[in-house]
C-alpha positions in Angstrom: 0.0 0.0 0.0 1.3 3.6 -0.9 1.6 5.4 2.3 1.3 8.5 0.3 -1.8 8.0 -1.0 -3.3 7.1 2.4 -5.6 10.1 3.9 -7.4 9.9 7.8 -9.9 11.8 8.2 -11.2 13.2 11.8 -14.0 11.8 13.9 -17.4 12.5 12.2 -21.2 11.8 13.6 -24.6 12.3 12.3 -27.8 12.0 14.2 -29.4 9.1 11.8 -33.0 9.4 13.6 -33.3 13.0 11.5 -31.5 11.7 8.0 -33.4 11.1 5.1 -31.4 10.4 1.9 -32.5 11.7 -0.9 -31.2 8.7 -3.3 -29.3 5.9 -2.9 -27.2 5.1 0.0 -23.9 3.3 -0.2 -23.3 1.4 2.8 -20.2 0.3 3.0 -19.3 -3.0 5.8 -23.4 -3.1 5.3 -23.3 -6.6 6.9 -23.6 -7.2 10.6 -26.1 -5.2 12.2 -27.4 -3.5 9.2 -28.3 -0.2 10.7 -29.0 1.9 7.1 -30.5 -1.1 5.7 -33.1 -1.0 8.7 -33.6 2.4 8.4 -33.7 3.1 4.3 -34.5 -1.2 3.5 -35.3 -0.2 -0.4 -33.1 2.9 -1.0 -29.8 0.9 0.0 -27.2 -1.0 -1.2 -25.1 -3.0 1.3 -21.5 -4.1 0.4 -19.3 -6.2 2.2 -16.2 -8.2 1.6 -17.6 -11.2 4.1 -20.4 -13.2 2.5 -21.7 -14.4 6.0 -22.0 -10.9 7.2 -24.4 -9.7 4.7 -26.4 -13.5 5.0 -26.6 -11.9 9.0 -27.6 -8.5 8.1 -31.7 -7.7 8.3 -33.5 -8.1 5.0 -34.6 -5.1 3.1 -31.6 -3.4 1.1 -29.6 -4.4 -2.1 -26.5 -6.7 -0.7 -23.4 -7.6 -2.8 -20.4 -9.1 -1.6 -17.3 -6.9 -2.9 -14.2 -5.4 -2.0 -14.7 -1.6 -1.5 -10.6 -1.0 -1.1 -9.9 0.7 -4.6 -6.5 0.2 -6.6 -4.6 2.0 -9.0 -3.2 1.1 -11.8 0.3 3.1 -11.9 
């Protein structure tokens, strides 16, 4: 992994009770508890790397098993 091309970003929070997407969500690591997918169930699409963990997750959004970790060709 290039170092350089690694960015951390600061400690962010939203109060979820008052969001309401206007779209699609992305919810990245959607398996496990499924939190978005509870709250959004049609208007979300769930990715995780681990199969099992989106079989666990609540019914209701889109799930697909992929790798969100992008790479570069150069």
């Amino acid at each position: 992994m290039d170092m350089n091309r690694v960015f951390r970003a600061g400690e962010e929070s939203i109060c979820l009770e008052q969001w309401e997407p206007k779209g699609w969500v992305l919810d990245v690591g959607g398996g496990g508890e499924g939190i978005i997918g509870l709250m959004h169930k049609d208007r979300v699409v769930a990715i995780d790397l681990h199969k099992p963990e989106l079989e666990g997750a609540p019914s209701g959004p889109l799930k697909i098993i992929m790798d969100a970790h992008g790479t570069s060709n150069s």
